[in-house]
N, C-alpha and C positions, 0 to 999 in steps of 0.2 A: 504494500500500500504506500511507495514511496510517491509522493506530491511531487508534482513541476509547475511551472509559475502558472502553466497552462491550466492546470487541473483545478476543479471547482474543490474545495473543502468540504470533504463530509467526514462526520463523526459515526463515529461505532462507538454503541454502547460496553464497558468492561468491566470487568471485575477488579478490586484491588484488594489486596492483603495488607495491611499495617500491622507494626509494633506496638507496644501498647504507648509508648512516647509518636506514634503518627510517623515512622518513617514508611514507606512502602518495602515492603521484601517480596511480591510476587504480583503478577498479573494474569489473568482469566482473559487469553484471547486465541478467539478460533478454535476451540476444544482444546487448545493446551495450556500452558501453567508455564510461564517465563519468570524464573529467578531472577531480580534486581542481586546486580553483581555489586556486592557490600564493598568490595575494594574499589570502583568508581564512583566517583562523584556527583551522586545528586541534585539535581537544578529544584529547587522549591519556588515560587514567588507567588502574587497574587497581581491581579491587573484588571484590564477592561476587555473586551471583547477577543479575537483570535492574537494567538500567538509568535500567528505568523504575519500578522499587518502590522508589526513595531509597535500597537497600541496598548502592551501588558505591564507598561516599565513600573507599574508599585514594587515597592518595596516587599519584600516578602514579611516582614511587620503591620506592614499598614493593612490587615485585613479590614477595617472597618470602612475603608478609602474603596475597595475594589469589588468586584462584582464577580469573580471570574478567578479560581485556586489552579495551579499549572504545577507540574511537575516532568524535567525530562531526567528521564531517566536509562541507566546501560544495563537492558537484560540479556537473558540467553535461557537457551532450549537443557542445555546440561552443561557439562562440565567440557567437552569436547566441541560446543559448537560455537558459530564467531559470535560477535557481545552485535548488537542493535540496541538503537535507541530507539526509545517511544516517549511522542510526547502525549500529556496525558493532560486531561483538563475539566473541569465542572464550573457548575453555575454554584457559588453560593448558597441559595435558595433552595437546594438538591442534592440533596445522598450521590446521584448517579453519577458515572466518570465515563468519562471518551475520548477512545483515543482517536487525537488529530493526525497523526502520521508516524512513522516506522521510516526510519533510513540505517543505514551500515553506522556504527560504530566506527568513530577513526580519532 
């Protein structure tokens, strides 16, 4: 599901797994179960609309500013397979998360 400037944005709805401190450790896409790899670095923030129109820049503190919880993050299928990122994103107002896109890990 990797986006080009061409491509419309659509969301699929996911599943996510948290810690009990709110880190995510896994995701629920396509029937399988993608490990957030704990040795890279997770992107948190909060913003306004997509995260791909430059329009998300809150602070990842200023939740009461933002409309919109984002997170990218480096999974993988197991232990053997390459790391992808998926960017992950919900409204505020809703439990539910979607992912906006999936590119290669680099």
């Amino acid at each position: 599901m990797t986006l080009t400037a061409e491509a419309t944005l659509t969301l699929e709805e996911i599943a996510v797994r948290f810690s009990p401190d709110g880190i995510p450790l896994a995701v629920r896409y396509d029937g399988s179960i993608w490990a957030v790899d704990p040795e890279a670095g997770a992107e948190h923030w909060f913003g306004h609309g997509s995260w791909r129109d430059g329009s998300d820049s809150a602070a990842a503190d200023s939740e009461g500013l933002a409309s919109v919880e984002y997170w990218r993050l480096q999974v993988r299928l197991n232990s053997d397979s390459a790391l992808r990122t998926f960017h992950l994103q919900r409204n505020l107002s809703s439990p539910d998360w979607f992912l906006a896109d999936i590119t290669d890990a680099s």
